[in-house]
N, C-alpha and C positions, 0 to 999 in steps of 0.2 A: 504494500500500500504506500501509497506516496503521503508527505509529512505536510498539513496543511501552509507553511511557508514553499513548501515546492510548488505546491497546485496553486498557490498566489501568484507568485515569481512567473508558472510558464502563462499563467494567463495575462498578467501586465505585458510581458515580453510580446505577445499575442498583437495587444489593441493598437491602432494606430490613432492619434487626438484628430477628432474632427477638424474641418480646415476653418480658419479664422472665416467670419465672414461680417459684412458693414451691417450693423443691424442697428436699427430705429430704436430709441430711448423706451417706448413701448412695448418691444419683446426681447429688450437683456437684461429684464430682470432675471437671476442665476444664470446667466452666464460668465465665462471667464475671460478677461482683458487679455488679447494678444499682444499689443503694445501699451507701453510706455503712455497717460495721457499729461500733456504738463496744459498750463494757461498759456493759452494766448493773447489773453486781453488782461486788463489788473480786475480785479474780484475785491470789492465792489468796483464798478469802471467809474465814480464821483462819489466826491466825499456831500454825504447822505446823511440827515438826521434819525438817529435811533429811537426819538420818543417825539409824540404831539409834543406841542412845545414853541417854542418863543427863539429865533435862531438873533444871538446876541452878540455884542463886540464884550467881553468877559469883563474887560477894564471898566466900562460902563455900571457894573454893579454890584462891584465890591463890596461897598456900605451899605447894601439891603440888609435890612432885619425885619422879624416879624411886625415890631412894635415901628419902625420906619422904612417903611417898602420904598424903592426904588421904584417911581413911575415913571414908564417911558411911552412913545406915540408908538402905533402902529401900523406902518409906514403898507405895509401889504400881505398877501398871504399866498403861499405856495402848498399845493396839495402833490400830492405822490402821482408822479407820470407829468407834471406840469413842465413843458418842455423850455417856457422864457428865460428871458434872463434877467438876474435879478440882482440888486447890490444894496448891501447895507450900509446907509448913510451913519456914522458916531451918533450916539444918544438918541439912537431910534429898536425898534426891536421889527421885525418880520415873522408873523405869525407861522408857523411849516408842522406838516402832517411827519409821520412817522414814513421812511422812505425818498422822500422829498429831497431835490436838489440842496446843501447850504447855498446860498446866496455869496456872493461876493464880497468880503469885509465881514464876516461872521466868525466868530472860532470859537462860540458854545452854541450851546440849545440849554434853555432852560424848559426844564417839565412843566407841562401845565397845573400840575399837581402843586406848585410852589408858586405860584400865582394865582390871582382873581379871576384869571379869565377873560380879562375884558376884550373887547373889538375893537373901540378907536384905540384906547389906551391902556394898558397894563401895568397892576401892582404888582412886583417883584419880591418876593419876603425873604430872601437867601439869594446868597451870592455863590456861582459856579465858575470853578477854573476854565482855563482852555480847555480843549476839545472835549468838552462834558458831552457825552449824549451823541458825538457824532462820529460816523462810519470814516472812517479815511479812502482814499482811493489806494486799493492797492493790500490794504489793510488786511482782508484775508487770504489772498493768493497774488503775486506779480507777476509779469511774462518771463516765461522758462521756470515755473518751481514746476515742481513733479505736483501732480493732483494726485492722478492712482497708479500705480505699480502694476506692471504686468503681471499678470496669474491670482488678481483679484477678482474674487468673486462679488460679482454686482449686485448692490441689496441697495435696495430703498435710498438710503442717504449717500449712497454713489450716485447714482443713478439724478438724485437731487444737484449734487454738485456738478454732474455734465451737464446740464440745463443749465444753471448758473451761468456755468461758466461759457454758454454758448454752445454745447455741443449737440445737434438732432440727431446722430446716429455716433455707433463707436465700433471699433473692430476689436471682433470678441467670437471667441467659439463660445454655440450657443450651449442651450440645455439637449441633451440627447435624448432622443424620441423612444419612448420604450413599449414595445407591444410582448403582450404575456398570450400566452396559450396555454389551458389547462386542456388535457387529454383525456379518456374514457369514459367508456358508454352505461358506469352508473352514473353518470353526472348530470344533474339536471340543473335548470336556473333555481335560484333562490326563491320564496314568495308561490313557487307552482306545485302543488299536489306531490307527494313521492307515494310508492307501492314501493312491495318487502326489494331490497338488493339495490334500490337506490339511494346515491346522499343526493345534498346538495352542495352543488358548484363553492367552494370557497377559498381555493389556492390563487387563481386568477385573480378575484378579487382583494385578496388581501397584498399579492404581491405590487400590483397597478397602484391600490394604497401606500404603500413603502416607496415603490419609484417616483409617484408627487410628493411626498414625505419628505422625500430623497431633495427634492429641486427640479425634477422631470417632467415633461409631460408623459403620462401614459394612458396606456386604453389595453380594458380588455377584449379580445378577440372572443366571435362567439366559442361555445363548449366544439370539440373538435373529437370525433368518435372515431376507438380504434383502428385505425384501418393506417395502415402505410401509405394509401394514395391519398385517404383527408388531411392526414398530416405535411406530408411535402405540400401538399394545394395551399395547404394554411400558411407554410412558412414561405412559402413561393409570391404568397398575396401580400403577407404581411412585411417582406422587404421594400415596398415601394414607400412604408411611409415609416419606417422605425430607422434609429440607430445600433438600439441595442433587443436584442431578442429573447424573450425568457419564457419556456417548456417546462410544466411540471407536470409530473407524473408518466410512465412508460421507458423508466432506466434501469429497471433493481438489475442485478448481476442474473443473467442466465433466465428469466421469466419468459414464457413461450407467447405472452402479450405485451410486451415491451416494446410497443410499435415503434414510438420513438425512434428509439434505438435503432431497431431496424431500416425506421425508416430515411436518419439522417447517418450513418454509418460510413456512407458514400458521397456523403454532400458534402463538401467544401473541406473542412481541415476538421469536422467534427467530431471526438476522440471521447472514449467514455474509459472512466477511471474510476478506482477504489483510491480516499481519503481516508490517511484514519483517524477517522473524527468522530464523535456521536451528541446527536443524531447527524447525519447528511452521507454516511460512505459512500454511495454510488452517486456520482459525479458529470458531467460531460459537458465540454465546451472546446467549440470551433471559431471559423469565421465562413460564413457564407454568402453567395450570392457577387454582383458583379462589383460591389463597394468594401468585399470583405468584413459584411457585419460580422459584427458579435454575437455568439449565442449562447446562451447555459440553459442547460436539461436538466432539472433540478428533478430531488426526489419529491415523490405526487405524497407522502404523509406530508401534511402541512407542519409540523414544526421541523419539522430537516429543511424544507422549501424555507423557511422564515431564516432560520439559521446559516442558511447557505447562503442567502441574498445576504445578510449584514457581512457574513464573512468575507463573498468572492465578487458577486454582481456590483455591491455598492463600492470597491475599489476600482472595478473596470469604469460605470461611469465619471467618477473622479478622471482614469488616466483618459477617456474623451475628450475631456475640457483641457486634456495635459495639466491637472492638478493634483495634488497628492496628499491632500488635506486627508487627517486625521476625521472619519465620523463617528464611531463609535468608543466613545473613550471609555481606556482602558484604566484604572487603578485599583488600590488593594482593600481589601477591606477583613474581616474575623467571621472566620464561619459560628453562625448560634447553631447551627446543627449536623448531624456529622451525614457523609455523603459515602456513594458508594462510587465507584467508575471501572473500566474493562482494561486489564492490563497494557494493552497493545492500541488503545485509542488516546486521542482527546477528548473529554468531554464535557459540552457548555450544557451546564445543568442551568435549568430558571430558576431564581431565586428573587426577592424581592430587596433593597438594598437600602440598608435607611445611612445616607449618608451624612447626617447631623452626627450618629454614632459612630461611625465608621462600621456598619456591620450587617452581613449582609445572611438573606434567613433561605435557605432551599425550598421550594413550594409543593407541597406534595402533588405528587402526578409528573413523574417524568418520561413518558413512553413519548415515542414522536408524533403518536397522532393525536395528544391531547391539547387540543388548541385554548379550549378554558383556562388550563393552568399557566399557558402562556399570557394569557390574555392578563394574570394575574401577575406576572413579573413584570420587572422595570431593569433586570440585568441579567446576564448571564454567567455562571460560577465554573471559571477553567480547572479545568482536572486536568495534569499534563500527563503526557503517555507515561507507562510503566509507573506510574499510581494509581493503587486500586482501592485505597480510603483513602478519606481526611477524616478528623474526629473535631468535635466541636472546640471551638477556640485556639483554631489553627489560622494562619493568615494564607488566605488565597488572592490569585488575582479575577477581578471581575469585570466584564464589559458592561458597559449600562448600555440599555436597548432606547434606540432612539422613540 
């Protein structure tokens, strides 16, 4: 059996990162910066008042106090987007919105909040230094500072500063497209009637959950029944709009319905393997098709599929964006109770992880098809090969599940 760092290793070595591409400030949110962005213009491009307010020459009102306000005229008023021009005459004040050009001869803004308020004329009750209140040009970015760093991932307040800063599109590999296919003919949709030998469909669906989870888009494909030719048909349709491809159930070692298997054996580089690992040992991933996708054939018991995605699937979308970010974080924590595991494997037990304490509890129900008890953890409890206990209040390491 191969050592889950090998089955990592040949599948990164595998993927090729999608190719950059100019994408619209509207669809890279998660994607990753292929270049370098710096400013090209200063950020703010005019120095700008930061609060409603009174734009002032500072010397003019030193001597305000509560008890003797400084009254000055109010020569005029500038609102935010007010494109004139404007200049402040000594011993006058210019009323200005928040946003709002300074005026020419200004170099405070008093808050409205320390004055009366008024419209011809204003009471002053405190005195502000220079640039009280106001944005300088330049002041948060200049031309040629770095904004974002290449092989950042684009989130919301990225995304805010290329607007900012002028930018409608950026080059960035996007988020990669993932289509899941669940396989076999007890399978039926969720929500529709079952008779005795069928379940309902829920590998598909929880895996297309973890790929948006992930940062993806994904979709699942409908239920795809035994047969070698439904299966090629499926994965043969579903290359036109995925990057990455994910098959569960139809792999176990040697099963006489293992269509799967059978039926990608021959297709592209698609290679099926023993990990030893528990839950997931039966394995398989290729590239197919004329773009060289990606695919993994994951085991059809839904907690080895679950397990296997955080393990291998969610590193490959990573090396798409050519990113290698860390997602499931790994640290240590005290077992509350003691475990059992298979000499010759690894194995990620569920457990639930209370990390105020540092200490993490094993959930009963470990077999792979119990999805409840998954549903009940928040980490996984690494057993390394050729260990067959832990006893309670040993330190293990633990992955917390996204």
């Amino acid at each position: 059996m191969d050592s889950v760092e090998t089955y990592l290793a040949d599948i990164l070595a595998a993927i090729r990162p999608l190719p950059p591409r100019d994408l619209a400030l509207a669809d890279a949110l998660g994607a990753v910066l292929a270049a370098d962005v710096t400013a090209q213009h200063p950020l703010p491009s005019f120095d700008n008042s930061a609060m409603d307010g009174y734009a002032v020459l500072a010397a003019d009102i030193q001597a305000a106090t509560g008890e003797r306000p400084v009254v000055l005229p109010v020569r005029a008023e500038i609102a935010a987007g007010d494109t004139g021009r404007y200049e402040l005459v000594p011993g006058s004040v210019i009323k200005i919105m928040t946003g709002a050009a300074l005026p020419a001869g200004a170099d405070a803004v008093v808050p409205v909040e320390l004055t009366d308020g008024g419209a011809e004329q204003v009471a002053i009750r405190q005195p502000v230094g220079a640039g009280n209140a106001v944005r300088l040009t330049g002041g948060d970015a200049q031309p040629g500072d770095l904004l974002l760093a290449a092989g950042s991932h684009l989130g919301a307040v990225h995304l805010g500063l290329l607007a900012a800063a002028g930018h409608g599109s950026v080059l960035a590999r996007p988020r990669p497209r993932v289509t899941v296919i669940s396989t076999g003919d007890e399978l039926v949709e969720p929500g529709t009637a079952l008779v005795p030998g069928q379940i309902w469909e829920s590998n598909a669906t929880m895996l297309a959950a973890a790929a948006r989870h992930a940062g993806c888009p994904a979709r699942r494909y409908p239920i795809v029944r035994d047969t070698t030719s439904a299966v090629l048909t499926a994965v043969q349709d579903a290359l036109a709009s995925a990057d990455l491809l994910i098959t569960s159930g139809g792999v176990s070692m040697g099963g006489e319905h293992d269509v799967v298997k059978a039926a990608l054996a021959t297709l592209g580089t698609v290679g099926f393997r023993k990990v030893a690992m528990q839950p997931g040992m039966p394995q398989g991933f290729g590239t197919v098709g004329p773009a060289d996708t990606p695919i993994f054939t994951l085991p059809g018991n839904p907690v080895s599929s679950y397990v296997s995605f955080c393990l291998f699937v969610q590193p490959a979308l990573n090396a798409l964006q050519n990113s290698y970010r860390e997602r499931a974080k790994s640290r240590q924590a005290v077992l509350a109770g003691p475990v059992r595991s298979p000499a010759d494997k690894r194995s990620f037990l569920r457990g639930v992880l209370d990390e105020a304490a540092e200490l993490v509890t094993p959930v009963s129900g470990q077999a792979s098809h119990q999805l409840a008890s998954l549903a009940r953890a928040n980490a996984l409890i690494v057993v390394p090969e050729g260990v067959t206990s832990l006893a309670a209040g040993e330190t293990v390491d633990v992955l917390e599940l996204p």
